[in-house]
Structure formats: structure tokens, C-alpha cells
VMD Tcl script that draws the C-alpha trace (Angstrom):
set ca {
  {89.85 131.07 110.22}
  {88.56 132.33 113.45}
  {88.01 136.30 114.05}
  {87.00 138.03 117.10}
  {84.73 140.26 116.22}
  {80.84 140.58 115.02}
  {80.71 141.86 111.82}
  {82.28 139.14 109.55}
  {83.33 139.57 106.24}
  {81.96 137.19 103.62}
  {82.16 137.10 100.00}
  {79.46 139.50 98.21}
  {77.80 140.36 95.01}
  {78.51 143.84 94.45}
  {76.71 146.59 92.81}
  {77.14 149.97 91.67}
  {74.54 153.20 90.39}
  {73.29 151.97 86.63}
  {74.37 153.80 83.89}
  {71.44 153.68 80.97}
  {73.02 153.91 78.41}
  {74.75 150.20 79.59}
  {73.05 147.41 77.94}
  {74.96 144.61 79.34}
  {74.98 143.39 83.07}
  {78.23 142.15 85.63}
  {77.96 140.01 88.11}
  {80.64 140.17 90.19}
  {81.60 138.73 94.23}
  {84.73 139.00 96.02}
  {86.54 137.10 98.28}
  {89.29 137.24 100.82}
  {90.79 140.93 101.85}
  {90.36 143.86 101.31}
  {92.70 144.33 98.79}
  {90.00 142.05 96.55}
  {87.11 144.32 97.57}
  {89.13 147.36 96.44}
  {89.82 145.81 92.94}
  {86.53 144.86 92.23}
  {85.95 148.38 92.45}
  {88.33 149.16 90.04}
  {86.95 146.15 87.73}
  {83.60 147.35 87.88}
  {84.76 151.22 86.85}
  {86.96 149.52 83.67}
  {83.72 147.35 82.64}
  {81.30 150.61 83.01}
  {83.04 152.24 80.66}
  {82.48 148.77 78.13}
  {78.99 148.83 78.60}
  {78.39 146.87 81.54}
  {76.36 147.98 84.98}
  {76.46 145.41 87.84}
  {73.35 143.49 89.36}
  {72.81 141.09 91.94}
  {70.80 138.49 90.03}
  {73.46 135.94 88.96}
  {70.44 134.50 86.44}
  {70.23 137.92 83.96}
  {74.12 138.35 84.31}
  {75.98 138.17 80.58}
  {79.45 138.14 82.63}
  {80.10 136.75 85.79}
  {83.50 137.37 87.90}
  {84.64 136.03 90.99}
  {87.77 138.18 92.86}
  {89.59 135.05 94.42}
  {91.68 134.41 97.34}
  {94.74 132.10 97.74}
  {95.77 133.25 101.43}
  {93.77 129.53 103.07}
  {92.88 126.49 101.26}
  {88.94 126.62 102.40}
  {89.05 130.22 100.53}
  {89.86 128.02 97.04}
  {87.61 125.57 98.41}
  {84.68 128.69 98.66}
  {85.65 129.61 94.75}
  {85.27 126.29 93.59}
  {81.42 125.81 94.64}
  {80.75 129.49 93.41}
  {82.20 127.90 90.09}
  {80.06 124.86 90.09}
  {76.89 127.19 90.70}
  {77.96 129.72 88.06}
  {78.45 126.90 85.41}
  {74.79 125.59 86.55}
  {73.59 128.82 85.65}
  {75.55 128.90 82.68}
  {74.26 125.35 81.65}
  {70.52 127.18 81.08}
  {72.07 130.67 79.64}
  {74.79 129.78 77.78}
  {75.55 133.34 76.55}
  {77.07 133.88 80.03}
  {80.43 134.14 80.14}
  {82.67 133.71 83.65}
  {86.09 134.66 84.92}
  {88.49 134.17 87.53}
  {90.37 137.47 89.07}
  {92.71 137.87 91.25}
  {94.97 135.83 93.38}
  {94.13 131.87 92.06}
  {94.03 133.32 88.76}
  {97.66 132.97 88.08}
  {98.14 129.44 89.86}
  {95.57 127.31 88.79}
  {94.76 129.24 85.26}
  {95.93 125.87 83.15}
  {92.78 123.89 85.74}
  {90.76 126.10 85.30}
  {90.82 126.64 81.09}
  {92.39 123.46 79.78}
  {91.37 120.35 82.45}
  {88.15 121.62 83.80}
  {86.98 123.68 81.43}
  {85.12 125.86 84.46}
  {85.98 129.49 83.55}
  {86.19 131.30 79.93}
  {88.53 133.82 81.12}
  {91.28 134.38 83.63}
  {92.59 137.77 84.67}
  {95.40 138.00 87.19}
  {95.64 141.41 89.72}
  {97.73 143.22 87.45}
  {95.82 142.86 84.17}
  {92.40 144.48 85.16}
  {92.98 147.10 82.24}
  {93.06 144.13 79.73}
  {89.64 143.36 80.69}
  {88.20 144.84 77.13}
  {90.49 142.91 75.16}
  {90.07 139.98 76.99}
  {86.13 139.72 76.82}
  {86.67 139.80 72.61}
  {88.41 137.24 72.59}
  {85.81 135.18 74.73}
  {83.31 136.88 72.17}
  {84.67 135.60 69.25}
  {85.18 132.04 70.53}
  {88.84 131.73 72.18}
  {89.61 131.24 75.98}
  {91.18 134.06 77.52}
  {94.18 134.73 79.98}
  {96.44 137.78 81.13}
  {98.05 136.62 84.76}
  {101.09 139.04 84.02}
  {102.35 140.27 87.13}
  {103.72 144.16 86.47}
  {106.31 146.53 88.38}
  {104.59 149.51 87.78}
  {100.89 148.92 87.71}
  {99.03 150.74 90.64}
  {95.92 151.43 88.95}
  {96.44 155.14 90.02}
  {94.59 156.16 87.25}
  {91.38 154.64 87.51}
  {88.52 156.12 89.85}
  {87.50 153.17 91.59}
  {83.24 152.59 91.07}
  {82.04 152.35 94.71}
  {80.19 148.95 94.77}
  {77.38 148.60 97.28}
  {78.55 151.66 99.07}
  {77.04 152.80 102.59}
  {78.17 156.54 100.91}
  {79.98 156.74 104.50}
  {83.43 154.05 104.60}
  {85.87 153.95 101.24}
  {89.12 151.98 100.53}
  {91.66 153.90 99.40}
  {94.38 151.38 97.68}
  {98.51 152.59 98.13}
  {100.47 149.97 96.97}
  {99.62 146.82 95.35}
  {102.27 143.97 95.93}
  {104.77 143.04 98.56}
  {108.45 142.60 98.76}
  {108.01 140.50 102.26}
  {108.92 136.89 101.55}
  {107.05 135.08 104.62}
  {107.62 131.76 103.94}
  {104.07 130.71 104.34}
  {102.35 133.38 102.14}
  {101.91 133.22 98.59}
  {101.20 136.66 97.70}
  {104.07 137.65 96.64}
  {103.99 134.98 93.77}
  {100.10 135.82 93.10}
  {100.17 140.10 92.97}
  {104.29 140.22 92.13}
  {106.74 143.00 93.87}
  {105.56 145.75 95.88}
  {105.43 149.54 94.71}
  {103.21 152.71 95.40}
  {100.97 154.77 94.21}
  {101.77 158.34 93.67}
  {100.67 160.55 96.35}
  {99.21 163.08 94.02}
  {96.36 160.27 92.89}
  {95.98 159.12 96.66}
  {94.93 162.74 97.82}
  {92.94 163.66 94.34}
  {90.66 160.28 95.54}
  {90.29 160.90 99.00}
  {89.39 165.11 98.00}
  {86.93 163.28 95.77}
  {85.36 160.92 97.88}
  {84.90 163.88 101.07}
  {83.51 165.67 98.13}
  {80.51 162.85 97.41}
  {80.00 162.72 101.49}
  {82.16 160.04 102.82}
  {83.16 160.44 106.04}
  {85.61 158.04 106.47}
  {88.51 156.10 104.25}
  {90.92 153.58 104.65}
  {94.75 153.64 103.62}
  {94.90 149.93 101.75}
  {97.99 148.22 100.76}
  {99.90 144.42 101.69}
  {102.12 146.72 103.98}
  {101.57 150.15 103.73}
  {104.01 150.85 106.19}
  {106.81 150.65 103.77}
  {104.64 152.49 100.99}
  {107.29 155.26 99.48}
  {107.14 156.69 96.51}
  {110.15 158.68 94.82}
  {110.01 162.20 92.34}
  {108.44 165.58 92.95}
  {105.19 165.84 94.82}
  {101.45 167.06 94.85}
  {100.09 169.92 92.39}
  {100.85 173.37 93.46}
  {96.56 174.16 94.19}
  {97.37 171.20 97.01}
  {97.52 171.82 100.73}
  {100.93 171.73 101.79}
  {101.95 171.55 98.44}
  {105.10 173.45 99.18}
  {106.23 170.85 101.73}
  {105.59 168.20 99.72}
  {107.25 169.53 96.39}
  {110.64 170.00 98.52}
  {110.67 166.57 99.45}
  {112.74 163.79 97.35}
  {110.50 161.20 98.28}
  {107.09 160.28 100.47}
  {107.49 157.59 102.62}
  {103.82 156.35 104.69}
  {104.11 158.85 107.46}
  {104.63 161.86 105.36}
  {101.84 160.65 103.43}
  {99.43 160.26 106.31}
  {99.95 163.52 107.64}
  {99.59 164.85 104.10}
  {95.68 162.93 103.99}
  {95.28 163.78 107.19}
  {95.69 167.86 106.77}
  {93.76 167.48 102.91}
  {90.50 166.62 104.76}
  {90.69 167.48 108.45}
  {86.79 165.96 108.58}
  {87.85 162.72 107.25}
  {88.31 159.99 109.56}
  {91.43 158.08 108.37}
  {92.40 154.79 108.91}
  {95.22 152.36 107.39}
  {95.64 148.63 106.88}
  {97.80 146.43 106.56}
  {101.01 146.86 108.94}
  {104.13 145.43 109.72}
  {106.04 144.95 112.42}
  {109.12 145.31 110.79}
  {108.40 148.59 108.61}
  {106.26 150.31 111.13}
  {108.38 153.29 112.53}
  {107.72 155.72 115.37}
  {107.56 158.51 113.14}
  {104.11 156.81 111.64}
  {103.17 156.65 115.62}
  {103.88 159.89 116.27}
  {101.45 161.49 113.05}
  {98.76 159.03 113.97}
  {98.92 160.73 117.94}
  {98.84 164.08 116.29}
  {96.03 164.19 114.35}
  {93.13 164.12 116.06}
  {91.24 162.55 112.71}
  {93.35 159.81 112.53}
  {92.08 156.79 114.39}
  {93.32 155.27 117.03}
  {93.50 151.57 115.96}
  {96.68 149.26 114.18}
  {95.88 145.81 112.49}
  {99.52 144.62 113.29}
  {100.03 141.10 112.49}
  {102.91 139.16 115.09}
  {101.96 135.42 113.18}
  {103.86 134.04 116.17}
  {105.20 134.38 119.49}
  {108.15 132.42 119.36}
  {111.30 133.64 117.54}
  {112.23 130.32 116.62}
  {109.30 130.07 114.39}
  {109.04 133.99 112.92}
  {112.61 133.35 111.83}
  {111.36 129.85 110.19}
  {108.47 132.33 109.00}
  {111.03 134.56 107.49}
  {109.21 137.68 109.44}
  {112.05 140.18 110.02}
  {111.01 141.35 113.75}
  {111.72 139.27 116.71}
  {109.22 138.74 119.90}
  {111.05 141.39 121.92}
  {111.36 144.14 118.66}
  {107.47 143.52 118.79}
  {107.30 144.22 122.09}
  {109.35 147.47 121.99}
  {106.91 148.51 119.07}
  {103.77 147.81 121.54}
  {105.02 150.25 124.19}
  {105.92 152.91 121.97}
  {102.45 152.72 120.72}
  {100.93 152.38 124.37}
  {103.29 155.48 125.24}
  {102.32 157.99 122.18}
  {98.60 156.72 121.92}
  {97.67 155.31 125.58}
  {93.90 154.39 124.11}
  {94.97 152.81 120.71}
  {93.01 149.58 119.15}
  {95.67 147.17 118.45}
  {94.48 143.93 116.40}
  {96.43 140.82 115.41}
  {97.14 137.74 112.95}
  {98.19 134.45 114.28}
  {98.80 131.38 112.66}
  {99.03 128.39 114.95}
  {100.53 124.85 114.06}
  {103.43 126.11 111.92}
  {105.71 123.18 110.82}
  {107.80 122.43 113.76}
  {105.98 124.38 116.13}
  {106.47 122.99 119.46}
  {104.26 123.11 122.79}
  {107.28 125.33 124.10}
  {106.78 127.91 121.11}
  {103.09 127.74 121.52}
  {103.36 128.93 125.04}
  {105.45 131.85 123.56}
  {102.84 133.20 121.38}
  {99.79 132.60 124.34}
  {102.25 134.43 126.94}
  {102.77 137.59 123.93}
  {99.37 137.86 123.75}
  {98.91 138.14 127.43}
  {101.57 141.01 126.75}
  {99.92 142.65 124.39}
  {95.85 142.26 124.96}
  {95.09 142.51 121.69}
  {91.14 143.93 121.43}
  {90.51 141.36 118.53}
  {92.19 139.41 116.00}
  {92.55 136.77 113.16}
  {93.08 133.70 114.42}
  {94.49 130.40 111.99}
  {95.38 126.70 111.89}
  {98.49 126.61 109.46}
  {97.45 125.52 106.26}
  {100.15 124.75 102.98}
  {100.00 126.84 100.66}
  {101.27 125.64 96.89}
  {104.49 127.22 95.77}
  {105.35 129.11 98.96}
  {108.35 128.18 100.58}
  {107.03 126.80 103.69}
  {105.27 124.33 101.06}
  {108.84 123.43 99.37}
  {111.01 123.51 102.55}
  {109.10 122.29 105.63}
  {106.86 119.19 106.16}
  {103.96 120.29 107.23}
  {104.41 118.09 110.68}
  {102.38 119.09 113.37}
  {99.23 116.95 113.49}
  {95.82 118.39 112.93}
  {94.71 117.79 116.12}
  {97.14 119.43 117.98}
  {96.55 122.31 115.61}
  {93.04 122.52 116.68}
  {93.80 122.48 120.45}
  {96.21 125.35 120.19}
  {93.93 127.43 118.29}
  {91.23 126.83 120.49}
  {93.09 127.98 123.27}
  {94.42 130.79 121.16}
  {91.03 131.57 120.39}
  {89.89 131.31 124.31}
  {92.58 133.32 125.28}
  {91.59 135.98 122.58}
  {87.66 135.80 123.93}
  {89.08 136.87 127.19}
  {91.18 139.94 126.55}
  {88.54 141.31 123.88}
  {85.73 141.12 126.73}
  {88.34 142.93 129.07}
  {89.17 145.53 126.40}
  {85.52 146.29 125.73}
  {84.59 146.55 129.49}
  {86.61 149.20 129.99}
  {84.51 151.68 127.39}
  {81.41 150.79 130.25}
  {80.46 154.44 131.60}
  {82.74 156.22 128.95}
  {81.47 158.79 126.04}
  {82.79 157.65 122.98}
  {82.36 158.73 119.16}
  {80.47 157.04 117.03}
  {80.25 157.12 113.03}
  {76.80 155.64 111.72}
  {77.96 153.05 109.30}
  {74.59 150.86 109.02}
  {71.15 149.33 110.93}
  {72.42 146.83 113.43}
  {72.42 143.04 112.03}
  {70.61 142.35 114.92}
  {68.17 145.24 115.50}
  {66.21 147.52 112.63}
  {65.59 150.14 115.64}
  {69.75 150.17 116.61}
  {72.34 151.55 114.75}
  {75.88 150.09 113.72}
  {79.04 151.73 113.67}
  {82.34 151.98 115.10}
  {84.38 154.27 117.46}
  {88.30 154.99 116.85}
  {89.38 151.97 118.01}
  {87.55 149.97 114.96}
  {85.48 148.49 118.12}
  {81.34 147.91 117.02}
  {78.93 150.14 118.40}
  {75.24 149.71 118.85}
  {72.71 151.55 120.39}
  {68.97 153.18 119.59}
  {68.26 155.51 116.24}
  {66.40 158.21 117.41}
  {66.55 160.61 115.08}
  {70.32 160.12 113.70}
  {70.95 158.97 110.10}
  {73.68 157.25 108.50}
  {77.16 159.16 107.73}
  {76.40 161.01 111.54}
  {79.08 161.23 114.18}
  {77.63 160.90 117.58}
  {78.48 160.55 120.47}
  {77.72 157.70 122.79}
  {77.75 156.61 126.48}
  {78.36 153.33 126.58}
  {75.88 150.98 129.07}
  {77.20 147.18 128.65}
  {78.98 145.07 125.93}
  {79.89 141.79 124.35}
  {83.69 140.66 124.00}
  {83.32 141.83 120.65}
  {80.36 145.02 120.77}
  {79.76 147.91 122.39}
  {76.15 148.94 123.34}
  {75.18 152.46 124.40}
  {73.16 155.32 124.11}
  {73.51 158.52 122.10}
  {74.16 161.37 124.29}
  {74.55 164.07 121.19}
  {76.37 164.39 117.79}
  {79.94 164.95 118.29}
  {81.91 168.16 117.24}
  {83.46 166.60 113.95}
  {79.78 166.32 112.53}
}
mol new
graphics top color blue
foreach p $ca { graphics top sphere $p radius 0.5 }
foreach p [lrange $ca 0 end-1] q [lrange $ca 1 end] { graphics top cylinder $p $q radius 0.2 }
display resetview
């Protein structure tokens, strides 16, 4: 995977505030999206409540879980070496117990238990309440595994544990699932159909989290674009309650505008999109509400329409394009980001050209950039031979990846002499006496502390850049502080 952009996501040990009247300690790391990251969170909360608080030293752990990825084959690869240390570990404290969560848990469970004997317990994304159950049985001497993919399981219920929290940026998860059968992804086999989350819960955890000082969430689902949930609305004590309790169902822009109005302070943002679901009344809240950023992750995969119908992605190259302008049109200074996967079986030099001339279209400000990779049991993996040689695979992405350098240095130059606002995430990776954070467009910002703290919007004029950062100085804390 390549990504355009400095702050890269790794896996991480997570912790959360120590309850002490917990006797037993979690060690847990996540991998993959954020989707993972958000369920760990709602791990962590289940295992609190069993006795458990999280640490960060693997040694003292009594249970160690890993949140696993299927999306790319080095993400399994990643997993697997965890494994190997944890069971190292294990070797000199063999009272520790480990698990699998997430999306390898339901595909390799039989490896992982039976052949290699490398994991006590295996939880797919749907069973996180069986947790309890699950750890007895380990307890009293039995392997353990619920990969049970469910319809209605949203975890709605549970107030997600904020692990290693900056107190300032949340995920908010909407729907869990997806109904989307790309022929190259396997999550709909690995976290089953798509459904929502009921907007009541939604707005109860965002009230909650402005309440505890965070200043800025994130709408989470596969594709919350075609989040809609069905039957009655929001308590009566609710904002807008009375516009919500008329309506027969929520679809994602009634439910943005409805987050958007609860916490007017609140910095909103959404992820994931697609092309196919996204609709121009979800444009049209986002330009109305000023607290609402101005940035869409909106994955294309490929230029050519050849290959997003071999894909099975239900948009073509010119039904993107018509979704790009209305966006330019309604929000002139939006962030637009991107996923491409290069290499796709068949994929000729002709269809490669297609997807460098779309992003000369579009000038995406970053993106995720991939070499196609087979995934087991999709149906890219059982229909197509994977036929385009690796090499040629690497000298399209490079060039994809070239071409990507260039328009994200272009995008970023043209924030030189502007004012923009800033929310103080974190110290700069690179500097303890700069600040980190990032303006609307989900572009980095750096510049000096002075005498602003974390959770602070500022403002800042911005002085120079990277193709990926934006350095400046703060000129005042904006109005929304």
C-alpha cells in the first residue's frame, strides 16, 4: 500500500483510564481501518466490565487480542509475526491467553486453532458480546470460536471505551457490514450484510462525547452513504425531535444534518463513501453546515469502465465525474481523497491510461494507492486469473503514485498565504515545539505552540508546505473555540 500523506496509520497497542477495582490486564493492537480501531473500542468497554483494564506491556498481559485485517495479503502477513511474538511471550507466561478478532477470524479460524495451534480463541466482528463466554471456555481448558456473522448486530448499545484517546478526535461507528459485492473485496464474507445503527444511539454518543470535550467525531461505516435506518425517530428531549419523529425512515443525509444541528461546536466528518450511493442531497447538508468539513474519502478503484464493471463497482468513469463537479459546484474548496487499485486482472496499458487521465480530472489532494493483490474467497479470486505480471504492477503504481505526489504538492500550494483553521490534535512527529492538526480539508497542519493547547481551534496563516503538510503560523484562535 502506498498513501499520500504524513501521518500513517500503523497497528497499535491501545489503552484506556484503569479501573481499580480490575485485577486482570488486556493487551490489545489493531490493524487495518478504521472500522478495527472503532471495535477495539467496543472490545475493550465489553472486557472492562469482566475485569480487565488495558496496558501496553505485552509481558504482564493475561489476554492478548489482535483486531485483524483481510483487505491485503501483507496485512495477514503483519498478524502472523504479531502471532509468533505473542506465542514467544506466551512460551515464558503460559497463563496468557491470545485471540484473533475481526476480519481473518472467520477465514482462517480452523489454521489458526486446529493446524497451528497459534491462538486460544477466535472472535469474528459480530460476536464481540460473546467475549465473556468465550474467555470461560479458554479458562476451563477448551479452544474457543464465535465467527457468526449477524443481521442485526450494530453494537448500538455499547459505549465504546476510548483507547489511547487525544480527548479531541472520536469514531463514531453507523453501520457495520456492506451489501457492495466488489469482486475483489472480501468484506462482505468477513463482517456479513450491511445495516445501521439507530439514529437515536448515534446522537446519544456524539451528545456524550461533546459532553467529555471532544471536539471533533467521525461518521464510520463500509459505506455510510447508503446508511438508512427504518421506524420512528429520536426521543422527544432531542433537537429536532419533531422532524425526525415524522419521518418513516433516516437515510445518511438526514442523519448528518441531524449530528450536525445536535452539536453545532462539533466538527463532523464521515468515512467511508461511495460513488454509487453518494447523492447530492448528502452534498448539499455538508455545504450547509458550516461544522461539517469540507473533505470526501471517495474511492474510484479504477479509471477504466471496462475494469469497474469487472470490479462489480456500480458507477461508471463519467457518473464519477458528474459526482466530482457537483461537489466542486456546492463546495468549491472541498478535500477529495481516493482508493486505487492498480494491476487488476486484465488490466491493460489502455485502461491504465484511463485511471492516470481521471486522476488528472479529478486532482485528488491525497490518496490510497495499491498493487492488486488476491484475496481468498472473493470473486475476483474464483473468476479471474490474476494475469498481469508483478512487474508491470509495480510500474503502474509507481506512476500512479508519481502522478499522485504531483497533484497533492499542487493542492497544498494553494493554502500558501491563506488563513486557515486549525484543530490541535497532537505535538508534531517531527517537532516537540510544533503542533499537529488538521484543517477542513483533513490536510496536516504544523506550525509553533505558543501558548495553544490541545483540543484548540486556531487559526493559521499558512507560510510553505510539503505535498502532503501544511506549515504556518498561528494568527489567533478561531471563532468556533
Amino acid at each position: 500500500m502506498e498513501k499520500i500523506i504524513d501521518e500513517k496509520k500503523q497497528g497499535n497497542s491501545l489503552v484506556m483510564e484503569a479501573k481499580s477495582e480490575n485485577s486482570r490486564k488486556l493487551f490489545i493492537e489493531s490493524y487495518g481501518c478504521q472500522m478495527n480501531f472503532s471495535d477495539s473500542e467496543i472490545v475493550a468497554s465489553i472486557l472492562s466490565k469482566e475485569g480487565f483494564n488495558t496496558t501496553q506491556n505485552l509481558e504482564e498481559a493475561d489476554l492478548v487480542l489482535v483486531n485483524t485485517c483481510s483487505i491485503r495479503e501483507k496485512a495477514e502477513q503483519t498478524v502472523r509475526k504479531r502471532l509468533e511474538k505473542y506465542n514467544a511471550v506466551k512460551r515464558i507466561n503460559p497463563g496468557m491467553k491470545v485471540g484473533v478478532l475481526g476480519c481473518m477470524a472467520e477465514r482462517l479460524k480452523s489454521k489458526f486453532l486446529e493446524e497451528e495451534k497459534i491462538v486460544d480463541l477466535v472472535v469474528g466482528p459480530d460476536a464481540y458480546k460473546d467475549l465473556p463466554n468465550l474467555i470461560n471456555e479458554v479458562e476451563e481448558g477448551r479452544n474457543a470460536v464465535n465467527v457468526i456473522l449477524s443481521k442485526e448486530e450494530t453494537y448500538g448499545d455499547i459505549s465504546p471505551v476510548r483507547l489511547q484517546s487525544n480527548g479531541v478526535s472520536a469514531f463514531v461507528s453507523i453501520t457495520r457490514g456492506c451489501d457492495n459485492m466488489c469482486t475483489f473485496c472480501v468484506v462482505p464474507f468477513t463482517r456479513g450484510r450491511e445495516r445501521s445503527r439507530d439514529p437515536q444511539s448515534i446522537v446519544e454518543e456524539v451528545n456524550d462525547l461533546a459532553a467529555k470535550g471532544y471536539k471533533e467525531i467521525t461518521l464510520l461505516g463500509q459505506n455510510v452513504d447508503s446508511y438508512l435506518w427504518y421506524g420512528g425517530g429520536l426521543k422527544k428531549d432531542f433537537k429536532n425531535a419533531s422532524e425526525i419523529q415524522k419521518a418513516t425512515a433516516t437515510n445518511f443525509a438526514g442523519l448528518l444534518k441531524f449530528v450536525a444541528e445536535a452539536q453545532p461546536k462539533m466538527r463532523i466528518r464521515f468515512s467511508t463513501s461511495n460513488p454509487q450511493d453518494m447523492t447530492l442531497d448528502v452534498i448539499e447538508v455538508m455545504a450547509n453546515y458550516r461544522n461539517i468539513c469540507n473533505y470526501i474519502h471517495l474511492p474510484v478503484q479504477s479509471g477504466s469502465d471496462r475494469i469497474l464493471k469487472k470490479m462489480n463497482r456500480l458507477h461508471t468513469r463519467e457518473e464519477y465525474f458528474t459526482l466530482i463537479d457537483n461537489i466542486r459546484k456546492l463546495i468549491p474548496d472541498c478535500g477529495i481523497s481516493h482508493d486505487i487499485i492498480t494491476g487488476f486482472p486484465t488490466e491493460t496499458e489502455e485502461d491504465h491510461q484511463d485511471t492516470l487521465s481521471l486522476m488528472e480530472y479529478v486532482k485528488y489532494d491525497f490518496g490510497f494507492m495499491f498493487a492488486y493483490s488476491e484475496r481468498p474467497g472473493t470473486m475476483a479470486e474464483r473468476k479471474f486469473e490474476d494475469d498481469v505480471p508483478e512487474e508491470i504492477k509495480k510500474r503502474r503504481l509507481t506512476e500512479i503514485v508519481n502522478l499522485q505526489q504531483e497533484h497533492s504538492r499542487h493542492n497544498t500550494q494553494k493554502f500558501i498565504g491563506k488563513t486557515v483553521e486549525v484543530l490541535i490534535e497532537k505535538e508534531s512527529k517531527k517537532s516537540d515545539a510544533h503542533w499537529s492538526g488538521r484543517n477542513s480539508q483533513n490536510t496536516v497542519v504544523v506550525f509553533p505552540k505558543e501558548n495553544y493547547q490541545v483540543g484548540d481551534f486556531v487559526n493559521v496563516k499558512i507560510n510553505d508546505c510539503t505535498s502532503a503538510t501544511l506549515i504556518g503560523e498561528a494568527v489567533g484562535y478561531s471563532k468556533n473555540n
